[in-house]
N, C-alpha and C positions, 0 to 999 in steps of 0.2 A: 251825676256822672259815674257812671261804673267802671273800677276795674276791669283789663284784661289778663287775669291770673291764671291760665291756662299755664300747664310747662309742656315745650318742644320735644317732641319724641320722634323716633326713628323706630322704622321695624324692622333692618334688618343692618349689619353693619358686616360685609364682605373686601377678601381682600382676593382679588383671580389674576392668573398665570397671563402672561401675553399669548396663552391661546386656549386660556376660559378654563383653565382646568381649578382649583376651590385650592387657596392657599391658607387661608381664615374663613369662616362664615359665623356669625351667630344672629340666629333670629330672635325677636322679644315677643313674649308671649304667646308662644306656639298653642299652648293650651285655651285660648280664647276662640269662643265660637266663630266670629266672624275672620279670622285669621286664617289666611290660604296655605301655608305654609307647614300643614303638618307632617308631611312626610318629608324624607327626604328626596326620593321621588319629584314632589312637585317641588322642592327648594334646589333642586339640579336642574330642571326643567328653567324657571326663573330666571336661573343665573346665566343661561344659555342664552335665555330670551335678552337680558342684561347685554352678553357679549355680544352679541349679532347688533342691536342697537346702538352702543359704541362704538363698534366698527366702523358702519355706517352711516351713521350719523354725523359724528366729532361734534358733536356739544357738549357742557357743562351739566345742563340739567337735561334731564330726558323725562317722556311721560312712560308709563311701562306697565302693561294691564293693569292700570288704575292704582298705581303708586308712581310717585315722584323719587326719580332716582339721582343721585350728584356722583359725581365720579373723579379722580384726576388718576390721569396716566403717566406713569414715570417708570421708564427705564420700562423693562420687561413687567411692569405690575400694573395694576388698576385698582384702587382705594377707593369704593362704595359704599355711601349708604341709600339708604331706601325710606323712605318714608311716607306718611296715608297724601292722601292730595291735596286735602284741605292743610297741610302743616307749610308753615312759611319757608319758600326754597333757601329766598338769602340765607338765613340761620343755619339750613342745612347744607349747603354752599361753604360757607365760612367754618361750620364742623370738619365738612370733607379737606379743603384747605388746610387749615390749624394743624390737625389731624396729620394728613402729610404732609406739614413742614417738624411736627414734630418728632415722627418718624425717622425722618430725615437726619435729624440731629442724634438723637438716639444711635441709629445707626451708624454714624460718624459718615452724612455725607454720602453716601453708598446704599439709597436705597432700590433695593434689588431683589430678586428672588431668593437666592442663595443667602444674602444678609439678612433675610426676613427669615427665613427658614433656618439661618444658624444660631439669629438671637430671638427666636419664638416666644420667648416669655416674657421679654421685653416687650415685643409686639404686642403681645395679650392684654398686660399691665396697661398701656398705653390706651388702648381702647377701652379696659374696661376704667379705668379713670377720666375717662373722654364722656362715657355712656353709662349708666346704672339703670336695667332692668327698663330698657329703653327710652329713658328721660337725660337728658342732652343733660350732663353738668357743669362740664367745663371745655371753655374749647380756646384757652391762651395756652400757645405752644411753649413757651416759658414754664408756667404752671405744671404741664404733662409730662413735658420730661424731668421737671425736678422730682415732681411726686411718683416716678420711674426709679431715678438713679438712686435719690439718696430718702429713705426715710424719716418724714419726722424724726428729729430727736429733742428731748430734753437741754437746754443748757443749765450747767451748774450755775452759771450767773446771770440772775434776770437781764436780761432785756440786750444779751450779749450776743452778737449777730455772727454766722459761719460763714465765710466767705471762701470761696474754690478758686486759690492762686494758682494751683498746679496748672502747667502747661496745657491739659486737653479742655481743664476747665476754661482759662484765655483764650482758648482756640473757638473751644465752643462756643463762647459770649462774641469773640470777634468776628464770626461766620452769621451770629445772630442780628447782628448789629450794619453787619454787612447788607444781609439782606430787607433790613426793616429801611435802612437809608436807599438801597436803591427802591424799592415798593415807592416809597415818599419822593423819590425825586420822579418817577414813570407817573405818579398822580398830578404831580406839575404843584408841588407842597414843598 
């Protein structure tokens, strides 16, 4: 019996305007031969092809000259990634998902153009601890935004745990918890 040891990758991970214009993009591995994506030229071109799809379409996953695209739309934005054909959608599904629900919370709730563009570093951070150099690392929206807000730290006392009582911290776990219980109750769980 063989391992499947493969790790999931994405090639490109964008974030476009409700009328396609490039709010985030990065692509993985531009320098790789078989990779279309070298200019910016064809990565504008792309993302057009991307929004004209969406539009029209309204699905989850889309085919999109021989990449697999996942997308969710919220508010004025659309949160993509792209990935080769052969890579498993659900995985890439559940990235995009996680991804923008973690977003989401970062943002306090409010995600949006103007939010996205006022806390851009956040957004960054977020993505690139979502994705490393296009291998899928982590996709628990718990996970992403702590390793956003607060950095590792050292405790002086082993094994002595930090807990976030302040108000936005309860607000945050209560909106988290909000929405993992209705998820569970629409699955009939």
């Amino acid at each position: 019996m063989s391992l499947n040891i493969s790790l999931h990758t994405v090639t490109a991970a964008l974030i476009l305007s409700n009328n396609g214009e490039r709010l985030y993009a990065k692509y993985y591995r531009p320098e790789d031969p078989l990779q279309q994506f070298k200019t910016l030229q064809q990565q504008q071109k792309f993302e057009k092809t991307i929004y004209d799809k969406v539009n029209k379409l309204h699905q989850d996953v889309l085919l999109c000259d021989n990449h697999l695209v996942t997308y969710k739309q919220t508010n004025d934005l659309i949160l993509v990634f792209v990935g080769a054909l052969q890579e498993n959608e659900s995985m890439l599904f559940s990235l995009t998902a996680n991804v923008n629900e973690a977003l989401t919370i970062l943002l306090n709730n409010l995600l949006d153009k103007q939010s996205v563009l006022e806390k851009y570093d956040m957004v960054c951070l977020c993505l690139d601890e979502a994705v490393d150099d296009g291998i899928i690392l982590e996709i628990d929206p718990a996970v992403l935004v702590s390793r956003v807000t607060k950095p590792p730290v050292t405790s002086v006392v082993p094994g002595e745990m930090h807990i976030d009582i302040s108000e936005k911290g309860l607000f945050s776990a209560f909106n988290y918890a909000t929405k993992r219980i209705s998820e569970k109750l629409q699955q009939g769980l």
